[in-house]
C-alpha positions in Angstrom: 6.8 -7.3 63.5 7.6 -10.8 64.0 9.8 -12.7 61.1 6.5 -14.4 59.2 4.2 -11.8 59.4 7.0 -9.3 57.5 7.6 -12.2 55.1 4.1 -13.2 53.9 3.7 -9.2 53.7 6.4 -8.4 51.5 4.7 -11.8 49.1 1.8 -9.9 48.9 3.1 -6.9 47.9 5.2 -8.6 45.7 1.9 -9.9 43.9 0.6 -6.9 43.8 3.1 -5.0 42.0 3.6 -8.0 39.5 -0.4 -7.8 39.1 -0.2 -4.2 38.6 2.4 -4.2 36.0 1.3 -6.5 34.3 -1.9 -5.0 33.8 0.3 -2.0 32.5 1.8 -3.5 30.0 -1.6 -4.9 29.0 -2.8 -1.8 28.4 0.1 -0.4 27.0 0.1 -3.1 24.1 -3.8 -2.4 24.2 -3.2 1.0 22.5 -0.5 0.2 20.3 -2.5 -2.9 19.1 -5.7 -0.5 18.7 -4.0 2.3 16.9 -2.6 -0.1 14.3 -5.7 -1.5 13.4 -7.2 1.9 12.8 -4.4 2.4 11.1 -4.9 -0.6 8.8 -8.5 0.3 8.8 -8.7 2.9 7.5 -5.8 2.8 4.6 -7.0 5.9 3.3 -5.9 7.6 -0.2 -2.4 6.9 -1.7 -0.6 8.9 -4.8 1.6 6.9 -6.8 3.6 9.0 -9.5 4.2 6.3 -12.2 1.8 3.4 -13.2 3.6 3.3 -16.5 6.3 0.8 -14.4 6.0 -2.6 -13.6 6.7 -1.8 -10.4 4.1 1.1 -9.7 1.5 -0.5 -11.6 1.7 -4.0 -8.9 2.2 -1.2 -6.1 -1.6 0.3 -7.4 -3.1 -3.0 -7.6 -1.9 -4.2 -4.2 -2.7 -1.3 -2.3 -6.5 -1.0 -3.9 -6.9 -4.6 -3.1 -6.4 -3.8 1.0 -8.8 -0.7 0.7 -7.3 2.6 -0.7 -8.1 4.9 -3.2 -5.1 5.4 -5.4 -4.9 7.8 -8.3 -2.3 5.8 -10.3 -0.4 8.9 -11.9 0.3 8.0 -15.6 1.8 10.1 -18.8 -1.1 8.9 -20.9 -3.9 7.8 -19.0 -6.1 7.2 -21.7 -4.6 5.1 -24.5 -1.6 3.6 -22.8 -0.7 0.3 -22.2 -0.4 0.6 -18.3 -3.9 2.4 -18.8 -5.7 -0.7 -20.7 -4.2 -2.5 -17.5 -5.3 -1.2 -15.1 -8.8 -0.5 -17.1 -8.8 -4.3 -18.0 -7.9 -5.2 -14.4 -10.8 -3.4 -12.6 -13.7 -5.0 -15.1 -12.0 -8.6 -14.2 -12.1 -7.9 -10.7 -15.7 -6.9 -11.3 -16.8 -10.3 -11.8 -14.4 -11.8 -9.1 -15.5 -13.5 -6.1 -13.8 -10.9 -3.8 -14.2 -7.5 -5.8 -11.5 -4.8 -5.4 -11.9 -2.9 -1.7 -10.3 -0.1 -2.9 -10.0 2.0 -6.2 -7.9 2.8 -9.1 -7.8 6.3 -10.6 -5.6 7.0 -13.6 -3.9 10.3 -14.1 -2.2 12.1 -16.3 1.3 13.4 -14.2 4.8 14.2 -15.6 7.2 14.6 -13.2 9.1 16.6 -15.9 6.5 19.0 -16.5 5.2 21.2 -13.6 2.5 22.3 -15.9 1.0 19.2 -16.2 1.7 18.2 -12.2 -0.6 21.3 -11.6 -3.2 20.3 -13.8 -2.7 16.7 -11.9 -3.3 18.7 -8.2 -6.7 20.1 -9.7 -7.9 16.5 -10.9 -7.0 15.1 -7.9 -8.7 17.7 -5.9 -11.9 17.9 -7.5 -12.0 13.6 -7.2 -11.7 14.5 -3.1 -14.6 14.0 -1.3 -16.5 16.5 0.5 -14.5 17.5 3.9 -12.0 15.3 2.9 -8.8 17.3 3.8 -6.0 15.5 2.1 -4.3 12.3 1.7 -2.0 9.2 3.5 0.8 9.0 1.2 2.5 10.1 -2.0 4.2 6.9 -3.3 7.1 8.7 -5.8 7.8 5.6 -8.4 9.0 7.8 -11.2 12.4 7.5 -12.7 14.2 7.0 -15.7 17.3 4.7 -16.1 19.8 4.9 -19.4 22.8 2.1 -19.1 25.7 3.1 -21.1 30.1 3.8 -20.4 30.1 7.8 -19.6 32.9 8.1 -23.2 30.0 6.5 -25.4 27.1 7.6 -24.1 24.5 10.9 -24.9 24.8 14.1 -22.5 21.0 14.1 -23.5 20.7 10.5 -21.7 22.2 11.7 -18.6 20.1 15.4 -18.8 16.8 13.1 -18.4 17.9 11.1 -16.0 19.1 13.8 -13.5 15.6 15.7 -14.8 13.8 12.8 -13.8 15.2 11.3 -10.6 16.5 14.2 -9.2 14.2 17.4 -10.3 11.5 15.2 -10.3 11.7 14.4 -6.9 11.5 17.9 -5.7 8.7 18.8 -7.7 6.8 15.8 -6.6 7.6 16.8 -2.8 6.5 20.6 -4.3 3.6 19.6 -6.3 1.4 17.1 -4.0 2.8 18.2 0.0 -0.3 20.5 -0.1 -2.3 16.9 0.6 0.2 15.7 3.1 0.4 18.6 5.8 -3.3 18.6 6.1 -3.1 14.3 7.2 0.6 14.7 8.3 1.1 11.9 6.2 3.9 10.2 4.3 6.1 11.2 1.2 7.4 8.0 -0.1 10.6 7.6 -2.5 12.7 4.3 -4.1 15.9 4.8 -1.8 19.3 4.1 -3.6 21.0 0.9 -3.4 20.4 -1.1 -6.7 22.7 -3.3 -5.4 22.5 -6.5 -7.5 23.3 -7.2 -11.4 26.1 -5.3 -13.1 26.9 -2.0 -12.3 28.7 -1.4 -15.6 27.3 1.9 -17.7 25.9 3.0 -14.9 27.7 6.1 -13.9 25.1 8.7 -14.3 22.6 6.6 -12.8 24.1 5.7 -9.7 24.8 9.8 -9.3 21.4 10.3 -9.6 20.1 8.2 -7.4 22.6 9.2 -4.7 21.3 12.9 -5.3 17.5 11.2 -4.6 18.7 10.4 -1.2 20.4 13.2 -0.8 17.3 15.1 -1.5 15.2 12.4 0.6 17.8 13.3 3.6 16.5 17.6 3.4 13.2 17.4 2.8 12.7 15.3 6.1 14.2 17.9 7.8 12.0 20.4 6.0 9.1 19.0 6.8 9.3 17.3 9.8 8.1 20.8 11.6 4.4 19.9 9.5 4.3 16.7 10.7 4.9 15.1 7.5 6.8 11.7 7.1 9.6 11.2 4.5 10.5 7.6 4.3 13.3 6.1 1.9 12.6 2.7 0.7 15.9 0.7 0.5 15.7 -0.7 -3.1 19.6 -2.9 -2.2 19.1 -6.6 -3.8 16.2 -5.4 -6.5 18.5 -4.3 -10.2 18.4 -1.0 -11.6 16.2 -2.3 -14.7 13.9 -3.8 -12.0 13.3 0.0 -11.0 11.4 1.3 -14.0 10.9 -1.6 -16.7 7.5 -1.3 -18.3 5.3 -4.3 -17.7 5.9 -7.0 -19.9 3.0 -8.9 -22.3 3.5 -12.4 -22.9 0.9 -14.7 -24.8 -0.2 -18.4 -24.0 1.2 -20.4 -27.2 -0.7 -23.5 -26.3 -4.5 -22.4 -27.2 -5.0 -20.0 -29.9 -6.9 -16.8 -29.0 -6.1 -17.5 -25.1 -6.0 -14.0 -23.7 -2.7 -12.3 -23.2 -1.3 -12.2 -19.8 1.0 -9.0 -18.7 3.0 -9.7 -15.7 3.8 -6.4 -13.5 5.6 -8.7 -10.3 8.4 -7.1 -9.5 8.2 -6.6 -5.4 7.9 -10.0 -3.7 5.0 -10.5 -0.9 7.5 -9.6 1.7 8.3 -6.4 -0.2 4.8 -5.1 -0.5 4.4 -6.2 3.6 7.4 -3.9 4.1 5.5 -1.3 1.9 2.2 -2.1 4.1 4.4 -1.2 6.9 5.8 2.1 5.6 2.5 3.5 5.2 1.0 2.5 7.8 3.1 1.8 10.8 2.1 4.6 13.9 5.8 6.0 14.2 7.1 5.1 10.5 11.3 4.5 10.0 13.2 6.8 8.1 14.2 3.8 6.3 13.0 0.3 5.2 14.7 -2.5 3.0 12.4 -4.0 0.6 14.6 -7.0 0.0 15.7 -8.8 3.1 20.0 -9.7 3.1 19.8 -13.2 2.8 20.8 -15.9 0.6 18.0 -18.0 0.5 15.7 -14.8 -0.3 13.5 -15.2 -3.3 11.0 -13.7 -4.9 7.6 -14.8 -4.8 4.2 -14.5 -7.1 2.3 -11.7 -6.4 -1.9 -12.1 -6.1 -1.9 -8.6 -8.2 -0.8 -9.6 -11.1 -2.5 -8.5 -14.0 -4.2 -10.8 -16.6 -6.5 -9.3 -19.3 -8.3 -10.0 -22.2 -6.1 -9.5 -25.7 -5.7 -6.4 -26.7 -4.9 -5.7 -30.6 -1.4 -6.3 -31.7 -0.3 -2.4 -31.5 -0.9 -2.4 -27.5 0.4 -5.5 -26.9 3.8 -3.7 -28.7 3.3 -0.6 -26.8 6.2 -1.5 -24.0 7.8 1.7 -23.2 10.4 3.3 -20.6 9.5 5.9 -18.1 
């Protein structure tokens, strides 16, 4: 074979691999581009334990706003504060120009009680629709937080704190991974790593939560086998208090009878992006960091806030601490 005819040969196989590979990884990123936006498409149903937070209360309105259903788990779903929210927040959005794509069902759950979580797995069951199997995701927001030096503070303080963080976290994995095996979907818990503010009086706390990851650690291993996700959400840069405060009324002094406002924005937009993406990515990480290590991060407003009309003076009061 004479010297050109072996060179303009090896060019045009040269173009055809490059053509062929490239078409390869066409397709590859085809899939993965397809399968995320059914993915996204189709959000699907989410569980989170405790609207009674700030914190779980944005994470119910954000996630109803891109599509899901979300039974917002509550220890009064009736009368309570986060209740009249989240009641008051659906009528507003029913006159909005963009209505709510998802929806918001309150109910009653304890993660104290396992008498009450079964009475939550039979409400939440019969609210399934017809040959609907289970659900995407149990968000765990629960948790109780008492700050105080070990000498001065109550044993009965620490007892609910390890009964919350730590027992309740195994009975929410016991309670609700009935709805997960069926999807293979996600069990979802706040990861240690309160990282910022004082750490003073906070002993039994930060033991608590480092039995949460503990417990996050086994029950991946546990349920891996079902095909059932357990993620850990990296809660480093948000405070302790952040965790479980209550939402937090506050009243427009400039005009009288202006409506009270109740601001629940405790995750910035990135956070709730990286929440987006723990629910929904195709191969979810074990771990995600809602904060981002940086100097210049900062939190931003959130679109789900919560505004309502007034309610009487005895709700507005009705702050309290999960």
């Amino acid at each position: 074979m004479e010297p050109m005819t072996a060179l303009v040969l090896a060019f045009q196989l040269l173009a055809l691999f490059s053509i062929a590979g490239a078409l390869l990884i066409y397709l590859i990123c085809k899939v993965r581009d397809d399968t995320a936006e059914v993915a996204e498409s189709q959000p699907g149903t989410v569980l989170v334990t405790s609207a009674d937070t700030a914190l779980g209360l944005q994470l119910c309105t954000h996630l109803a706003n891109k599509g899901c259903r979300v039974f917002a788990g509550m220890r009064d779903a009736q009368d309570s504060l986060p209740a009249k929210l989240l009641n008051g927040w659906l009528k507003m959005r029913e006159y909005n120009e963009e209505p709510v794509r998802g929806a918001i069902i309150p109910m009653q759950l304890d993660v104290t009680r396992e008498d009450v979580l079964r009475e939550t797995t039979s409400a939440m069951g019969a609210h399934m629709n017809a040959g609907e199997r289970g659900i995407a995701a149990v968000i765990n927001t629960s948790g109780s937080l008492f700050r105080g030096r070990v000498e001065v503070q109550e044993a009965q303080q620490w007892e609910h704190m390890l009964k919350t963080n730590i027992l309740g976290s195994l009975r929410v994995a016991k309670a609700f991974v009935g709805f997960l095996r069926p999807t293979r979907g996600r069990l979802i818990y706040l990861g240690a790593g309160a990282g910022q503010g004082s750490s003073d009086g906070l002993v039994a706390f930060n033991a608590s939560r480092a039995a949460v990851e503990k417990c996050v650690d086994e029950l991946r291993k546990e349920l891996q086998p079902y095909g059932v996700r357990v993620v850990a959400l990296d809660t480093t840069g948000l405070t302790a208090e952040a965790l479980y405060k209550a939402p937090v009324p506050h009243t427009d002094t400039e005009s009288e009878g202006a409506p009270t406002q109740y601001t629940a924005d405790v995750l910035s937009a990135n956070a709730l992006q990286v929440i987006e993406r723990a629910l929904w990515d195709v191969v979810p990480l074990e771990r995600y960091q809602l904060v981002q290590n940086s100097k210049l991060n900062f939190m931003l407003p959130c679109r789900s806030s919560l505004r309502m009309t007034k309610l009487g003076a005895g709700a507005s009061r009705g702050v309290q601490r999960v």
